[in-house]
N, C-alpha and C positions, 0 to 999 in steps of 0.2 A: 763852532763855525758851521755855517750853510752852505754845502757845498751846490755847486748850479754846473748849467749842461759846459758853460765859459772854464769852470775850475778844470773839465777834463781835457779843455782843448788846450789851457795853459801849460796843463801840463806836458804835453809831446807839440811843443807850437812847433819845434823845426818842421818834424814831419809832417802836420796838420796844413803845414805851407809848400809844401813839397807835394802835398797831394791835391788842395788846392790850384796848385798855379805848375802844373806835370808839364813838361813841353808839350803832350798830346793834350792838351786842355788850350794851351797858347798857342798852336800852332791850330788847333781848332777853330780858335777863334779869331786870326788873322785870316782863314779860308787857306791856308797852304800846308794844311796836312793832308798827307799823298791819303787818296781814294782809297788804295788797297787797306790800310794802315785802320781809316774809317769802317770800312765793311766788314774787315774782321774782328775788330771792335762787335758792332751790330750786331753781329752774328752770338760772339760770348756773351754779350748783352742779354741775349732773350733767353739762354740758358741762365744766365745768372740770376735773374729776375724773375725763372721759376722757381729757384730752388728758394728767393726771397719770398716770394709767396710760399710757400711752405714754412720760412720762422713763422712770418706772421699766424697762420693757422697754430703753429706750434706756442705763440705767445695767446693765444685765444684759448688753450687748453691750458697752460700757467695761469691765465686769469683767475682770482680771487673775488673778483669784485664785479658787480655789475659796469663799473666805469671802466674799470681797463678791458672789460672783456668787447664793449662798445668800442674804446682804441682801438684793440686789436683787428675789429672787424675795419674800421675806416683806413688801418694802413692795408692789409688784405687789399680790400676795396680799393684802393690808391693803386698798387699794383696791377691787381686783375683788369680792371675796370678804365683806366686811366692809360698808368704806363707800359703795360701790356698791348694792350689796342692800337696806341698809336704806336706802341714799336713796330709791329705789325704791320703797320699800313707805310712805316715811313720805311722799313725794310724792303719791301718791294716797290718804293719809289728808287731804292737802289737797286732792284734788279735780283732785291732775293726773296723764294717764294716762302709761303709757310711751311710747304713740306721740302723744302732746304734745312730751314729751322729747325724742324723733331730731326731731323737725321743726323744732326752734328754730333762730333764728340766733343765731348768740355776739353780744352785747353788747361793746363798743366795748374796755372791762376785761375781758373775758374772755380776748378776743381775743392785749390786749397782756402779758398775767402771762403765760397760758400760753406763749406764741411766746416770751416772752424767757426762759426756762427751758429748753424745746428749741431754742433756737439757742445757749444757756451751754453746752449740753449736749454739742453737736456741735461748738462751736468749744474748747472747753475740758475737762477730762479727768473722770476719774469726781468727785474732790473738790469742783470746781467746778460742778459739775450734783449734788453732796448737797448744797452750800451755799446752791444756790439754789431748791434744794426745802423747805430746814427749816426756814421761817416760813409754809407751811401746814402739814406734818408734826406738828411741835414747837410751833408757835403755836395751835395747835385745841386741845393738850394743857393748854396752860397757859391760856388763857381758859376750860376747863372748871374749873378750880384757882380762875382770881381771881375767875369767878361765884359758885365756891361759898364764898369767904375773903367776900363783899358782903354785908351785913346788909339791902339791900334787893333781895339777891337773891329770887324766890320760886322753889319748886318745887313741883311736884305737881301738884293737878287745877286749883289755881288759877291757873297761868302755862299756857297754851299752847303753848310753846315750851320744855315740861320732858323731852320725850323729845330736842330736838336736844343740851340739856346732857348729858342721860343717856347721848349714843352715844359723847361725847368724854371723859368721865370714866370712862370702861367700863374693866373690864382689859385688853382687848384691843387697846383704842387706846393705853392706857397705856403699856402695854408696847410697842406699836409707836413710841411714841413717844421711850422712854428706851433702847431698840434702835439708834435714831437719831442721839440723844445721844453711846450710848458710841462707836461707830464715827467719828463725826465728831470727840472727845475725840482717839481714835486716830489720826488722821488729821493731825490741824491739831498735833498733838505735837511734829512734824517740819520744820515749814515757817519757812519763812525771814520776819523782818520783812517783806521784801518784797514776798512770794508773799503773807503774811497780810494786807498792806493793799489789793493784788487781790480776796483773798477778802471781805474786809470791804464794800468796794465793790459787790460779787455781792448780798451778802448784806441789805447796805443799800436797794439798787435792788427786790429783791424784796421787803420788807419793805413797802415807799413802796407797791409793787401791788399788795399787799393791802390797805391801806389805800383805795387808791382801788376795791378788789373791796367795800369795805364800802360806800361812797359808792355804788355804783350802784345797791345794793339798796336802800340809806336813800331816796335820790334819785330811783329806777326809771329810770335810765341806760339808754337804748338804746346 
């Protein structure tokens, strides 16, 4: 059997839906998630997304191969280049500076996604550190998709929250995201039952932490 990036979401769909469709993803997307709720979000955000640029570099040193070490570089490059920059610029449309930013402390969720992603990383091979990155990757992709399939999605000037839809629906993220997709397709093609209920496992476990990454925002989780 050939297993694909579909076989690993099959397998934890509750959660996969749960993380998906979090009431701070829905309530995002009707514009009536409270301000405070949004900003401290924002703020874990740019923490998180450093430490995500660090797998990446860290999947560019597991590279074996001239083509995955080229992926590596373009999700790096996706982060730093992309979704780093406009966090940055769309953070201090809310009023928070960059040196707000470096001074924060990670949140208690920040903390535990990030660290179990770079420890997959280092204990387990390049596969095993893309599986456990591709429900932020791949998941930001598709919540840009089911906000916009929602009929009480809004956008424009009257949600607040229509430039965050707009970075993850972009071509750029797109693409980086079905980039992601086919390589992991390529990848899991190969593997064993065995090896595949390992990766599901990975895959499961970080999917649960994004979830709980939505919860602290909704919440404001120290």
């Amino acid at each position: 059997m050939a297993y694909t990036f579909e076989h690993l979401k099959q397998h934890c769909q509750q959660e996969w839906d749960a993380y998906i469709q979090h009431d701070f993803v829905s309530q995002l997307g009707e514009g009536k998630l409270a301000p405070e709720s949004f900003r401290h979000y924002l703020k874990q955000d740019y923490l998180f997304l450093i430490q995500f640029a660090r797998a990446f570099a860290l999947a560019a040193y597991k590279s074996t191969t001239l083509d995955d070490l080229r992926h590596a570089k373009a999700g790096l490059s996706a982060i730093i280049d992309l979704e780093l920059s406009l966090h940055i610029q769309y953070c201090k449309e809310w009023g928070i500076s960059e040196q707000e930013l470096q001074a924060l402390p990670e949140a208690r969720a920040t903390l535990a996604y990030t660290r179990y992603v770079l420890d997959t990383g280092n204990r387990g091979d390049l596969l095993d550190l893309h599986v456990a990155l591709a429900p932020c990757l791949v998941g930001y992709g598709e919540i840009a998709k089911w906000l916009n399939n929602r009929a009480q999605t809004l956008r424009g000037e009257q949600n607040p929250y229509d430039a965050w839809i707009g970075m993850y629906e972009s071509a750029e993220f797109q693409e980086a995201m079905h980039a992601e997709i086919d390589w992991l397709n390529r990848e899991l093609a190969d593997v064993t039952p065995r090896r595949f209920e390992r990766l599901a496992r990975i895959f499961s476990d970080a999917t649960r932490l994004e979830i709980d990454f939505w919860a602290m925002g909704l919440e404001l989780r120290q």
